[in-house]
mmJSON file of the N, C-alpha and C atoms, coordinates in Angstrom:
{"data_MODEL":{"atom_site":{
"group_PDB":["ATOM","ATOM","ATOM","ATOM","ATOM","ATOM","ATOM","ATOM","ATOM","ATOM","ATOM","ATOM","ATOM","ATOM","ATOM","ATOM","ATOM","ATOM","ATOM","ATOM","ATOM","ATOM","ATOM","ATOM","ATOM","ATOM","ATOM","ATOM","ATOM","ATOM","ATOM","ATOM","ATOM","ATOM","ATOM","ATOM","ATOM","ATOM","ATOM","ATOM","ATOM","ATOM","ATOM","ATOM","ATOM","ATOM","ATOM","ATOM","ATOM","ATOM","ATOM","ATOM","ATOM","ATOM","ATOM","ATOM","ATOM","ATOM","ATOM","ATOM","ATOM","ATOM","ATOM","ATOM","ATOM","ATOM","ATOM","ATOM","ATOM","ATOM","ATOM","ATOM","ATOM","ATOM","ATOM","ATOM","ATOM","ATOM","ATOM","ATOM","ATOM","ATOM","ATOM","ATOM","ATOM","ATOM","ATOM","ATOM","ATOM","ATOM","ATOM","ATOM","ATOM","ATOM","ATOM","ATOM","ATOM","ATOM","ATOM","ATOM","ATOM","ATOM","ATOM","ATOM","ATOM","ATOM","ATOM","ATOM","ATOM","ATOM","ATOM","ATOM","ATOM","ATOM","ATOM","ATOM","ATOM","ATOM","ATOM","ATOM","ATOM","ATOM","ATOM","ATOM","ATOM","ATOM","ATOM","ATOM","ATOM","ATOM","ATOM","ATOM","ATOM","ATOM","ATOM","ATOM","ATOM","ATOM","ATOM","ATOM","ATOM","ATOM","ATOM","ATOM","ATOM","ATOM","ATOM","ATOM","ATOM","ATOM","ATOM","ATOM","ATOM","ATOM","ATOM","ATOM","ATOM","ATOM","ATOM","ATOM","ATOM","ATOM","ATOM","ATOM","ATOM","ATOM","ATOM","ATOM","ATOM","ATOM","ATOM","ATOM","ATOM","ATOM","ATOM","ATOM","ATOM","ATOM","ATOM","ATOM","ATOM","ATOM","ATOM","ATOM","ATOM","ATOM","ATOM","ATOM","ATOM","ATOM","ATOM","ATOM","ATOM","ATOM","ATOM","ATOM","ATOM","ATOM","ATOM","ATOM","ATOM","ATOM","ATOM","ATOM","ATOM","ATOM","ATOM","ATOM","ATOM","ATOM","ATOM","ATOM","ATOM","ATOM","ATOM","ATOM","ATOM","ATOM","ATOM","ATOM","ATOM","ATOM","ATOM","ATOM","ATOM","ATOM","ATOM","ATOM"],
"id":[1,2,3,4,5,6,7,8,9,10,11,12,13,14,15,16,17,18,19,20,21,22,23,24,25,26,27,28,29,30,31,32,33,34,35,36,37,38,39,40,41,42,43,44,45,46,47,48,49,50,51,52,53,54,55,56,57,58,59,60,61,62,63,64,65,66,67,68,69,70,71,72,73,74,75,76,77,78,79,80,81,82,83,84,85,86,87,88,89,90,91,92,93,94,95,96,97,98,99,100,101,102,103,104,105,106,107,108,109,110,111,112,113,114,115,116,117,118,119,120,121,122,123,124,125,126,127,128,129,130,131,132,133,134,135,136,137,138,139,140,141,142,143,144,145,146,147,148,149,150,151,152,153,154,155,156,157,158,159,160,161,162,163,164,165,166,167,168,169,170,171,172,173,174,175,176,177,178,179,180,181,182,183,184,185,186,187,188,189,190,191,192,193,194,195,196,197,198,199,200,201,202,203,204,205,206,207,208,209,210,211,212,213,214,215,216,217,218,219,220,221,222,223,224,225,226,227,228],
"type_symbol":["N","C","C","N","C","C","N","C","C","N","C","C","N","C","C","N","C","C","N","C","C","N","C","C","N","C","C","N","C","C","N","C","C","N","C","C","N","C","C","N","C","C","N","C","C","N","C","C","N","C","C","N","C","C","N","C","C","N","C","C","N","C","C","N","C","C","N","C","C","N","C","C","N","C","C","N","C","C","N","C","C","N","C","C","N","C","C","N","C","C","N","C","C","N","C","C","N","C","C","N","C","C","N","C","C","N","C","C","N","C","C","N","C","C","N","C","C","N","C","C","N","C","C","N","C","C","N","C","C","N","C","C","N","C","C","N","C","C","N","C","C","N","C","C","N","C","C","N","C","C","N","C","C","N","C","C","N","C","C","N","C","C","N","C","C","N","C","C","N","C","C","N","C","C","N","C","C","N","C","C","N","C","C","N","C","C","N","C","C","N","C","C","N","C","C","N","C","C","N","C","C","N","C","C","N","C","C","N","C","C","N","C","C","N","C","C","N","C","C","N","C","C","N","C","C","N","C","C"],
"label_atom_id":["N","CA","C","N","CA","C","N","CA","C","N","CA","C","N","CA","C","N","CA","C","N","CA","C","N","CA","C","N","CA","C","N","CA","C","N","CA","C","N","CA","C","N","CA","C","N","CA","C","N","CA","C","N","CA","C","N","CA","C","N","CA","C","N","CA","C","N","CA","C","N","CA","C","N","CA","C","N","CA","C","N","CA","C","N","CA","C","N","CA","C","N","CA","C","N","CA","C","N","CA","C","N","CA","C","N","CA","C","N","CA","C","N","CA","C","N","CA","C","N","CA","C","N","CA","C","N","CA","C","N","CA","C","N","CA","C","N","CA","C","N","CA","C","N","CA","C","N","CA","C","N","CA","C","N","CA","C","N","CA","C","N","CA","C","N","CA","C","N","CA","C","N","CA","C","N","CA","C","N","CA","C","N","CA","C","N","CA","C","N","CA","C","N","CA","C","N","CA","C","N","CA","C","N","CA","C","N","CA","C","N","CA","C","N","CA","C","N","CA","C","N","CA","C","N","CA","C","N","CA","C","N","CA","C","N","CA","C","N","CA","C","N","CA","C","N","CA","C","N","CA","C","N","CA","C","N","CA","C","N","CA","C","N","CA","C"],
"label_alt_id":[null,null,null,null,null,null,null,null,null,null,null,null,null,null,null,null,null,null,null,null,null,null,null,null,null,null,null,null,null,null,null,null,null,null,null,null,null,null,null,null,null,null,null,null,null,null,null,null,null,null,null,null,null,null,null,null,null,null,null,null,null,null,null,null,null,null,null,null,null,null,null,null,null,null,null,null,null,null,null,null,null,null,null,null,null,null,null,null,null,null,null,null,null,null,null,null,null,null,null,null,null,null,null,null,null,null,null,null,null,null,null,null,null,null,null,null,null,null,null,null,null,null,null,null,null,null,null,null,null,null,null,null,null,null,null,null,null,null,null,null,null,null,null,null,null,null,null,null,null,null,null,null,null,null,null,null,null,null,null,null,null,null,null,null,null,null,null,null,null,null,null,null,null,null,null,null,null,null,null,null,null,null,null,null,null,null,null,null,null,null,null,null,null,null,null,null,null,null,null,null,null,null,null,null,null,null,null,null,null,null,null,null,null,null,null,null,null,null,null,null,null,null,null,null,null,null,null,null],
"label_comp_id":["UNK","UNK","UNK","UNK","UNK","UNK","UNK","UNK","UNK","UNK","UNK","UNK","UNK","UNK","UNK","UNK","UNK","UNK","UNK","UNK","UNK","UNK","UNK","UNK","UNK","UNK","UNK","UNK","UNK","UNK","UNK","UNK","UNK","UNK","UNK","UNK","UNK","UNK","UNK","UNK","UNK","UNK","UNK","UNK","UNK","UNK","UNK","UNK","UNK","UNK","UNK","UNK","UNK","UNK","UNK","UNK","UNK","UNK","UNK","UNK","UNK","UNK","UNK","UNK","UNK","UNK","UNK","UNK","UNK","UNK","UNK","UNK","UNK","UNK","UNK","UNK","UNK","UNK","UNK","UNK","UNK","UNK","UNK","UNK","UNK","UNK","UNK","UNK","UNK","UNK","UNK","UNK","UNK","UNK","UNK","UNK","UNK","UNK","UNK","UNK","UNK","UNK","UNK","UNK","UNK","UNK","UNK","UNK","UNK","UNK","UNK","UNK","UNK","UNK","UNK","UNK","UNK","UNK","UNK","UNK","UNK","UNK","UNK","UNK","UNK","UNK","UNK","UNK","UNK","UNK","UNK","UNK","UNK","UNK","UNK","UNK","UNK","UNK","UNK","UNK","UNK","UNK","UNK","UNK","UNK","UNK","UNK","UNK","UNK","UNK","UNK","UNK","UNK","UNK","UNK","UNK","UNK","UNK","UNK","UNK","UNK","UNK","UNK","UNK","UNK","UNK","UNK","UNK","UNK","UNK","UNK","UNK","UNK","UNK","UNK","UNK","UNK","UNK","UNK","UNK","UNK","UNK","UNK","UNK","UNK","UNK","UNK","UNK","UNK","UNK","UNK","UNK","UNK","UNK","UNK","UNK","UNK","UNK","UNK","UNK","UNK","UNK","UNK","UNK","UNK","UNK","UNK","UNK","UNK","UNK","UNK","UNK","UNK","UNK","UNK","UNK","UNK","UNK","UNK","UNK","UNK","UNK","UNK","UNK","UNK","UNK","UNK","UNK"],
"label_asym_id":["A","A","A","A","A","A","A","A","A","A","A","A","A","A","A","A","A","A","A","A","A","A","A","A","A","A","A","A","A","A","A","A","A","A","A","A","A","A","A","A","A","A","A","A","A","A","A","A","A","A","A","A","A","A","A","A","A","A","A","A","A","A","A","A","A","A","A","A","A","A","A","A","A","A","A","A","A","A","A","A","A","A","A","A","A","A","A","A","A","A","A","A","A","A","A","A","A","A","A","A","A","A","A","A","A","A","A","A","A","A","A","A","A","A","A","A","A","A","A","A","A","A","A","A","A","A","A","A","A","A","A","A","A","A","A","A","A","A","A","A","A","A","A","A","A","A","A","A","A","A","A","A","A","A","A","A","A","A","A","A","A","A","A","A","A","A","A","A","A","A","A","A","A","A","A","A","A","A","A","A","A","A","A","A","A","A","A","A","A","A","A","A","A","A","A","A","A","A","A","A","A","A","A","A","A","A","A","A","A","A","A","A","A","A","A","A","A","A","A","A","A","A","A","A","A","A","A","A"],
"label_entity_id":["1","1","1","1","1","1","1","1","1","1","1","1","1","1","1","1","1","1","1","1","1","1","1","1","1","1","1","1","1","1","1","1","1","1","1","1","1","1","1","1","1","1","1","1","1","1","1","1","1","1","1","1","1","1","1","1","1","1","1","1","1","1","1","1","1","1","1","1","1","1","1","1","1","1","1","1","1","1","1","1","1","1","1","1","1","1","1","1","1","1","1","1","1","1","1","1","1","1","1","1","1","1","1","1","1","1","1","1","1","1","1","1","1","1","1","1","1","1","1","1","1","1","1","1","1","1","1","1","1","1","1","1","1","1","1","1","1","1","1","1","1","1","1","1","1","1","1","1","1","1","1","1","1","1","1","1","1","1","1","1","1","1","1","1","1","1","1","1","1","1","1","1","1","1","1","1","1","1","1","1","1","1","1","1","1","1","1","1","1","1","1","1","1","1","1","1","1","1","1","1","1","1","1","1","1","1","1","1","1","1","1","1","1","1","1","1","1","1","1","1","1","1","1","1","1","1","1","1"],
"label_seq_id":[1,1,1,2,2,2,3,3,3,4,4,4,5,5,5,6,6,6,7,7,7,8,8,8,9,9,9,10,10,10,11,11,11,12,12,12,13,13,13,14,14,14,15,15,15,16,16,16,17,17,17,18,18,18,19,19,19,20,20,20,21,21,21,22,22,22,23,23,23,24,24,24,25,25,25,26,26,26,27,27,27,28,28,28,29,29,29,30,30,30,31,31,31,32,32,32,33,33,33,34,34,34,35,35,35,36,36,36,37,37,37,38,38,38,39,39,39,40,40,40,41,41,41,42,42,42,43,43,43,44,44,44,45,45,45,46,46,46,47,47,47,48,48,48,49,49,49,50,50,50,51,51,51,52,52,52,53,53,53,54,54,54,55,55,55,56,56,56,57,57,57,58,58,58,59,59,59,60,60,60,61,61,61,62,62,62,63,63,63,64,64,64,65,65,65,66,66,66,67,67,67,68,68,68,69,69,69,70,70,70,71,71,71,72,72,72,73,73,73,74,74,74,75,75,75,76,76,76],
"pdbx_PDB_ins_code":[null,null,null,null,null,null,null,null,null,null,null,null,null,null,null,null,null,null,null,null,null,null,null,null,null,null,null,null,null,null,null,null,null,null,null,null,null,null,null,null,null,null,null,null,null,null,null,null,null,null,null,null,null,null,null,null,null,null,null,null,null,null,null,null,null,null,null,null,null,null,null,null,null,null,null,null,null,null,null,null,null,null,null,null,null,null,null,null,null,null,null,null,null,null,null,null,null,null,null,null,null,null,null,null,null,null,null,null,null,null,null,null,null,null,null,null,null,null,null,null,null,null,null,null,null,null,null,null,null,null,null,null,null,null,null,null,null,null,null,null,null,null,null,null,null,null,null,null,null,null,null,null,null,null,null,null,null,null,null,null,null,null,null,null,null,null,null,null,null,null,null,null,null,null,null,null,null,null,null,null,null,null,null,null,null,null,null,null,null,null,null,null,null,null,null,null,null,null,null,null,null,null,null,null,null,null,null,null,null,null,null,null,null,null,null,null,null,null,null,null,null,null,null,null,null,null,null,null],
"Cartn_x":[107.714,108.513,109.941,111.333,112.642,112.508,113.698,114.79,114.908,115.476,115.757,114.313,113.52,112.15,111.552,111.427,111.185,112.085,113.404,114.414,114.015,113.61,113.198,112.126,110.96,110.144,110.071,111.023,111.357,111.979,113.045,114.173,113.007,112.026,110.97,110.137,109.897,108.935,109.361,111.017,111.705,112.078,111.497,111.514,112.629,113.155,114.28,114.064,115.244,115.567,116.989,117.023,118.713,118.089,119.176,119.567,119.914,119.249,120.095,120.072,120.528,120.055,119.917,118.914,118.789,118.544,118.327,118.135,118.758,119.276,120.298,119.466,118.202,116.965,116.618,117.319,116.249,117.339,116.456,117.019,116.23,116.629,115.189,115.697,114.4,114.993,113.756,114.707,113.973,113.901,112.415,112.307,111.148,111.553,110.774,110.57,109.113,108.137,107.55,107.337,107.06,105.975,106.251,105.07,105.128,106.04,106.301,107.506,107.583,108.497,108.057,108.954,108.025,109.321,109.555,110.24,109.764,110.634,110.605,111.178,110.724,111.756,111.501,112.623,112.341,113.186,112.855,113.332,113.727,114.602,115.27,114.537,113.183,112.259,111.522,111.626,111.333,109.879,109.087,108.016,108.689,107.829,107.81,106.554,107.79,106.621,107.474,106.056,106.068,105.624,106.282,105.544,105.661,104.879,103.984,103.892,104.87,104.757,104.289,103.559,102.288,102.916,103.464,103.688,102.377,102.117,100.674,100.591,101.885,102.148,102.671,102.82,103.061,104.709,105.414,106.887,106.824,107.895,108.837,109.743,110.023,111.811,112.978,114.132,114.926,114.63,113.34,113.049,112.214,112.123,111.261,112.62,113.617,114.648,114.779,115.238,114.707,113.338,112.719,110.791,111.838,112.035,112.425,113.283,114.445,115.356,115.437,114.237,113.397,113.554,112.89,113.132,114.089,115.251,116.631,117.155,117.218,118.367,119.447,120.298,121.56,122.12,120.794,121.401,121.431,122.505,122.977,123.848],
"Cartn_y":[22.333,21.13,21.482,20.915,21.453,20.329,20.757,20.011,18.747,18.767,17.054,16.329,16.529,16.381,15.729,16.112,16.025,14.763,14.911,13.98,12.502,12.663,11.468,10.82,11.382,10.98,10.599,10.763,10.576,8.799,9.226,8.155,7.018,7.075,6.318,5.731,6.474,5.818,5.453,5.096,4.917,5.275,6.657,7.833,8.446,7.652,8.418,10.071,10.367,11.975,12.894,13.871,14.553,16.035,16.471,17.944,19.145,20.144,20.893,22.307,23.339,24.664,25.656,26.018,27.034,28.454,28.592,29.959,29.992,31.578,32.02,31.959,31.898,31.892,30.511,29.507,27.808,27.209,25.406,24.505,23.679,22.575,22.045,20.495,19.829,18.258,17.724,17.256,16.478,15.297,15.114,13.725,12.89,11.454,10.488,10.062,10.053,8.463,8.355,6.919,6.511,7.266,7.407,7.981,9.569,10.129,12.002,12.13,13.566,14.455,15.307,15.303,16.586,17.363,19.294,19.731,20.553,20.195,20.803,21.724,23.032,24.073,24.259,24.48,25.074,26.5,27.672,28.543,28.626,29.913,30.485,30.937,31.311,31.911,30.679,29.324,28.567,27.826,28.585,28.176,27.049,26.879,25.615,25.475,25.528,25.365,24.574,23.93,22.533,22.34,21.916,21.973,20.54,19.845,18.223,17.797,17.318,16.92,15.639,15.008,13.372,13.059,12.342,11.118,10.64,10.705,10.668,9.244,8.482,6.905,6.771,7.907,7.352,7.573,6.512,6.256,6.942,7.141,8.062,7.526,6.809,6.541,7.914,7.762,8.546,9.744,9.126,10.452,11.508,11.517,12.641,13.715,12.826,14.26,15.672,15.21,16.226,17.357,17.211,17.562,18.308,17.708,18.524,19.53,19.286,20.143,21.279,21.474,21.906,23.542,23.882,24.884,25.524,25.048,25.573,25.222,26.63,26.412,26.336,26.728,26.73,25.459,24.817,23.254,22.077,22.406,21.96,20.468],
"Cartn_z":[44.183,44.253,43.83,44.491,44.291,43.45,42.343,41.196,42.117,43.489,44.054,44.056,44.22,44.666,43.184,42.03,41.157,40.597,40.429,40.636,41.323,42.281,43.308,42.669,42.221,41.536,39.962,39.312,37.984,38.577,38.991,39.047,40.225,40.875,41.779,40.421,39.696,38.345,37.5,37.347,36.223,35.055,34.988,33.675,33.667,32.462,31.931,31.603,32.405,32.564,32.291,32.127,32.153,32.343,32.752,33.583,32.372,32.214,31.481,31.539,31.054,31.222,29.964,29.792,28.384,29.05,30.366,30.63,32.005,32.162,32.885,34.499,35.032,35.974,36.252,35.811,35.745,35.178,35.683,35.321,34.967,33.701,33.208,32.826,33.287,33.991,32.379,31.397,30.081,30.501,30.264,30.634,29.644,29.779,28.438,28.932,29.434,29.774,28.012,27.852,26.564,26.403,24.628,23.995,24.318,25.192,25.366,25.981,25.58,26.225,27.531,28.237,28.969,29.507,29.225,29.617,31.02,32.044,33.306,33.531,33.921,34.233,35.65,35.975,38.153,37.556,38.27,38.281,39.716,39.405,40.667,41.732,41.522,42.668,42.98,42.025,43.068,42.11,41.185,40.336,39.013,38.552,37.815,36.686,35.443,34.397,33.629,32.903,32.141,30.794,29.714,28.047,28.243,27.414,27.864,25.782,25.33,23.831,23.998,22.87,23.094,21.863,21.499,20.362,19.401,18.638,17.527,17.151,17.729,16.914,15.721,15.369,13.733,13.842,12.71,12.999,11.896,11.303,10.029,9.88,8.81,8.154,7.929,7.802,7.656,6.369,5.875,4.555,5.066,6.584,7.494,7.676,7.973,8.017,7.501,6.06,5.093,5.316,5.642,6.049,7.261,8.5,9.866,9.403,9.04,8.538,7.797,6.907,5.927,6.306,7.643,8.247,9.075,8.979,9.575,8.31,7.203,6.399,6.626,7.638,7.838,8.143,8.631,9.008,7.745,7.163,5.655,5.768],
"occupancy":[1.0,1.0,1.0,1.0,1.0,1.0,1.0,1.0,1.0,1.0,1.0,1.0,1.0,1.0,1.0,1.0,1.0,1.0,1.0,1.0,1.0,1.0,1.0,1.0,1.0,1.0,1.0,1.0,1.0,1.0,1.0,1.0,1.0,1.0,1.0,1.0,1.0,1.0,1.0,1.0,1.0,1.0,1.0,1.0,1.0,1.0,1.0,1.0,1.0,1.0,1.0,1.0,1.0,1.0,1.0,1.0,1.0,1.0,1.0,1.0,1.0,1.0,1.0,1.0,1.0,1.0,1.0,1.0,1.0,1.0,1.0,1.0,1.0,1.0,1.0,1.0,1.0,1.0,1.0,1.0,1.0,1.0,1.0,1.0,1.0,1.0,1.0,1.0,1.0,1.0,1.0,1.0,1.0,1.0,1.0,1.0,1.0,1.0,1.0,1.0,1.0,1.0,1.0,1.0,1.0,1.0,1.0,1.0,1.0,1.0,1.0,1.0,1.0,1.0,1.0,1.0,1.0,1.0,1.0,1.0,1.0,1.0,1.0,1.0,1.0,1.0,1.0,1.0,1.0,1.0,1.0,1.0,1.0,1.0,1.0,1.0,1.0,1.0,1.0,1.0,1.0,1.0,1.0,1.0,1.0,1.0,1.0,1.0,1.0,1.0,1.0,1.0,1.0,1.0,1.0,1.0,1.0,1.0,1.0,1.0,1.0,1.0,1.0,1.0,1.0,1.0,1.0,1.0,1.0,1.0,1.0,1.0,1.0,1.0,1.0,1.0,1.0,1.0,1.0,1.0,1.0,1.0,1.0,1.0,1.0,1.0,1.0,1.0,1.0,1.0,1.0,1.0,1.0,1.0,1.0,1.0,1.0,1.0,1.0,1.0,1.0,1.0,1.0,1.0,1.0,1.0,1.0,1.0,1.0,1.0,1.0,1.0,1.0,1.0,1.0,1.0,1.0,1.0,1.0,1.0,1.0,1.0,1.0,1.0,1.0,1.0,1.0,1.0],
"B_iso_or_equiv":[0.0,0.0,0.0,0.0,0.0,0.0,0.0,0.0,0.0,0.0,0.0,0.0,0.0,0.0,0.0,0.0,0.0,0.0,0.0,0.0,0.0,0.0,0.0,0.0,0.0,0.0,0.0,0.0,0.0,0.0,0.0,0.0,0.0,0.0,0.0,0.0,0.0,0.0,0.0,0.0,0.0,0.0,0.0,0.0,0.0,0.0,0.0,0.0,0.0,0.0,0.0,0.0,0.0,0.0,0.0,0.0,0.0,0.0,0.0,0.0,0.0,0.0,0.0,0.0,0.0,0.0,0.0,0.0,0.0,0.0,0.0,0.0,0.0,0.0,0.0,0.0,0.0,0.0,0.0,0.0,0.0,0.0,0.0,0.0,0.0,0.0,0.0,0.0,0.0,0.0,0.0,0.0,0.0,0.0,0.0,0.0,0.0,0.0,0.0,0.0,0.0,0.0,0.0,0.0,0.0,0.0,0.0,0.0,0.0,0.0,0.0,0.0,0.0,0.0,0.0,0.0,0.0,0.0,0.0,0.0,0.0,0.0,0.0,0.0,0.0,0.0,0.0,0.0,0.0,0.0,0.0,0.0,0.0,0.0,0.0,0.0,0.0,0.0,0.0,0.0,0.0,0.0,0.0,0.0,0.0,0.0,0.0,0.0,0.0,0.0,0.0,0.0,0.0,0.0,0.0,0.0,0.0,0.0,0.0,0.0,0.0,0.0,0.0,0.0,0.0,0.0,0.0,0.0,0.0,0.0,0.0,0.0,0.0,0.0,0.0,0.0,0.0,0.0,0.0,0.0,0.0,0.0,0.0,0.0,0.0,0.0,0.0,0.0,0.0,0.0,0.0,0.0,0.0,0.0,0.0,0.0,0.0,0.0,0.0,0.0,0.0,0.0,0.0,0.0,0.0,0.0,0.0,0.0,0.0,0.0,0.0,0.0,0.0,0.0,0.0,0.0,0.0,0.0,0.0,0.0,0.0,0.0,0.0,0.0,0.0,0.0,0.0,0.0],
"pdbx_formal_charge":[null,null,null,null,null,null,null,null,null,null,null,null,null,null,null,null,null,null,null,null,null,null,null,null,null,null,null,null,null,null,null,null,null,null,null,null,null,null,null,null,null,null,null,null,null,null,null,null,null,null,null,null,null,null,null,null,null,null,null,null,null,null,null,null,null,null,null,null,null,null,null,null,null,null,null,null,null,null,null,null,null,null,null,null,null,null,null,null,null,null,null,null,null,null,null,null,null,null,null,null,null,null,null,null,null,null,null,null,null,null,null,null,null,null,null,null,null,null,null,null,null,null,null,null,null,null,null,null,null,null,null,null,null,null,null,null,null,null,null,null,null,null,null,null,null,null,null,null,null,null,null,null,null,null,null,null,null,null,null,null,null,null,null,null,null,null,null,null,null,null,null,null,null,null,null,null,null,null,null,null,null,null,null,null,null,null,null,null,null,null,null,null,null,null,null,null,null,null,null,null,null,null,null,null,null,null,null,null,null,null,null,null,null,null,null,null,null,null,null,null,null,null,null,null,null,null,null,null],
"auth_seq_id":[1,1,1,2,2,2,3,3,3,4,4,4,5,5,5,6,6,6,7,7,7,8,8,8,9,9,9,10,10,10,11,11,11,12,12,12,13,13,13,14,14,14,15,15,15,16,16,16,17,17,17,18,18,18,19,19,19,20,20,20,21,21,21,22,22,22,23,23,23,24,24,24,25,25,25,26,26,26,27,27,27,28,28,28,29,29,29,30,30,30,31,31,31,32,32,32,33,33,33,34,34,34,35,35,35,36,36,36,37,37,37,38,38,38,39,39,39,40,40,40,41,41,41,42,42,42,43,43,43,44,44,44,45,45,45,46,46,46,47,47,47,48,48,48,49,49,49,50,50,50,51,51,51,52,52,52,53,53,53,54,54,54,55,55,55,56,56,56,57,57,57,58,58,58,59,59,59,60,60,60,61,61,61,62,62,62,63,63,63,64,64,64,65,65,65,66,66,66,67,67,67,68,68,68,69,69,69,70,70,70,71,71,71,72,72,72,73,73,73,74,74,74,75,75,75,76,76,76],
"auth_comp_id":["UNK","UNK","UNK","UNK","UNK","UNK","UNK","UNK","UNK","UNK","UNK","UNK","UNK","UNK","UNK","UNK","UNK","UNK","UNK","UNK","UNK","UNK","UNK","UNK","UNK","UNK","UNK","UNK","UNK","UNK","UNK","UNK","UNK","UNK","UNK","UNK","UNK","UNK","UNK","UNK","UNK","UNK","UNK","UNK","UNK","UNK","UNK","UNK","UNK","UNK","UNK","UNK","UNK","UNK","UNK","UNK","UNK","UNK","UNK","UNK","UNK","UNK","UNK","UNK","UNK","UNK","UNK","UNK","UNK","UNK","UNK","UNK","UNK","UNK","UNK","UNK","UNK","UNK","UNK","UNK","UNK","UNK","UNK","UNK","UNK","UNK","UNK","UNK","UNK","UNK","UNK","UNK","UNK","UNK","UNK","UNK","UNK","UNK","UNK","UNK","UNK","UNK","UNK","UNK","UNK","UNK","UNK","UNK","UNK","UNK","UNK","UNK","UNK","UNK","UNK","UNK","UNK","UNK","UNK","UNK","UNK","UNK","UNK","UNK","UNK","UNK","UNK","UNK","UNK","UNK","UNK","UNK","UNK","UNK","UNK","UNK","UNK","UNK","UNK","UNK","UNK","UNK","UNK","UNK","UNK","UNK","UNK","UNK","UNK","UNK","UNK","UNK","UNK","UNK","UNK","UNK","UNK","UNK","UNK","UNK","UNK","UNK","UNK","UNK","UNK","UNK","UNK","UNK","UNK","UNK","UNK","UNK","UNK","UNK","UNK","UNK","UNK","UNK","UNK","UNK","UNK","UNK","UNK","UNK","UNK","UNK","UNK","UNK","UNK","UNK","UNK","UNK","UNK","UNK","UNK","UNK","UNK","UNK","UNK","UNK","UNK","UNK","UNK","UNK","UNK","UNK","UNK","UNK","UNK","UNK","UNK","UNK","UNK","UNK","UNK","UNK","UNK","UNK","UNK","UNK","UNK","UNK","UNK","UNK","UNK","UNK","UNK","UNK"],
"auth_asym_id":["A","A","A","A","A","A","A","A","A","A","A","A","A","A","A","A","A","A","A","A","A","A","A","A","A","A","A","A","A","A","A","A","A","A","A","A","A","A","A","A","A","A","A","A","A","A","A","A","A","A","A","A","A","A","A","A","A","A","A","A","A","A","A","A","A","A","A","A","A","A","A","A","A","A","A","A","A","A","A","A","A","A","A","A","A","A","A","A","A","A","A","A","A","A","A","A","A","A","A","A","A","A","A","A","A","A","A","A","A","A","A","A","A","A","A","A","A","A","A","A","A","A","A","A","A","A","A","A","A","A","A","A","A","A","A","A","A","A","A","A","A","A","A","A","A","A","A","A","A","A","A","A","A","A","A","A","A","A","A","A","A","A","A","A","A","A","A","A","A","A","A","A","A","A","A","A","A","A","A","A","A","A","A","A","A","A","A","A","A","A","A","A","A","A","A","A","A","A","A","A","A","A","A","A","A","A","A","A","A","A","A","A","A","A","A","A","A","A","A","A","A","A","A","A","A","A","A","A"],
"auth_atom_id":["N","CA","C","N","CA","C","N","CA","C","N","CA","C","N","CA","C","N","CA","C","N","CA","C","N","CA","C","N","CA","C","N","CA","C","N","CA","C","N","CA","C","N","CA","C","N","CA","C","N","CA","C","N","CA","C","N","CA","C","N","CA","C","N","CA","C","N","CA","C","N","CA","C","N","CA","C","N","CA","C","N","CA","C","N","CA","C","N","CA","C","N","CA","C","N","CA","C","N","CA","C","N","CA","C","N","CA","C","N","CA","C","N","CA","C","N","CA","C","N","CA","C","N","CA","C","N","CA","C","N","CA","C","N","CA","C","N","CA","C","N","CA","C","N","CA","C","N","CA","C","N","CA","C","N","CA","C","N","CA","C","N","CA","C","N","CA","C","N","CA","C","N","CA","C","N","CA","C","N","CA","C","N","CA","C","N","CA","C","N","CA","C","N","CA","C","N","CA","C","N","CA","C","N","CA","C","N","CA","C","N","CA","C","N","CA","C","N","CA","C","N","CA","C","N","CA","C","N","CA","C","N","CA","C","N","CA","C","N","CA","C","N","CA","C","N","CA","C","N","CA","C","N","CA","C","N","CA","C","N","CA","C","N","CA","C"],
"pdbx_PDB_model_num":[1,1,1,1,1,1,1,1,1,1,1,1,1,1,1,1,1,1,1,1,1,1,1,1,1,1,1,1,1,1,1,1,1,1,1,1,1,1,1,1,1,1,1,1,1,1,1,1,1,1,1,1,1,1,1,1,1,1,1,1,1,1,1,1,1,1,1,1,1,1,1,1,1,1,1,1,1,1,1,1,1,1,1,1,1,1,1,1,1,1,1,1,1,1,1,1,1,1,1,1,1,1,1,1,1,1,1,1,1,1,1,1,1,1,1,1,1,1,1,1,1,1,1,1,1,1,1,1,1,1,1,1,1,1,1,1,1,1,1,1,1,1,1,1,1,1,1,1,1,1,1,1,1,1,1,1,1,1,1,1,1,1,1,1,1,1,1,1,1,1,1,1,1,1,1,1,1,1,1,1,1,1,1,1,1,1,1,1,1,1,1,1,1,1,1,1,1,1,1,1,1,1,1,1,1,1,1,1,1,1,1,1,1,1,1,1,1,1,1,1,1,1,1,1,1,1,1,1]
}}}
């Protein structure tokens, strides 16, 4: 399936999406249907792989920050 193709079907189901690139081979279309993430990559030869994150329900107040942050010391 091409990047437009995928596109068509995001924006047909109403799932919020955006465009971005972390690798020099692909392009990867983030997208939020409620309750997940799902990162899309299309590469240059044309394949397509997908990491699929699920939401557990549980909310967190701003004292989860601290906890995330926890492990990137630099992020001070």
């Amino acid at each position: 399936m091409t990047p437009f193709q995928i596109i068509a079907r995001l924006n047909a189901a109403r799932i919020h999406h955006s465009i971005t690139s972390i690798r020099d081979d692909a392009i990867m279309i983030d997208a939020a249907p409620p309750g997940e993430r799902w990162e899309i990559e299309v590469f240059e030869d044309g394949h397509v792989e997908i990491e699929r994150y699920r939401s557990n329900g549980e909310i967190a107040d701003e004292a989860a920050l601290a906890e995330l942050f926890a492990g990137f010391p630099d992020a001070s």
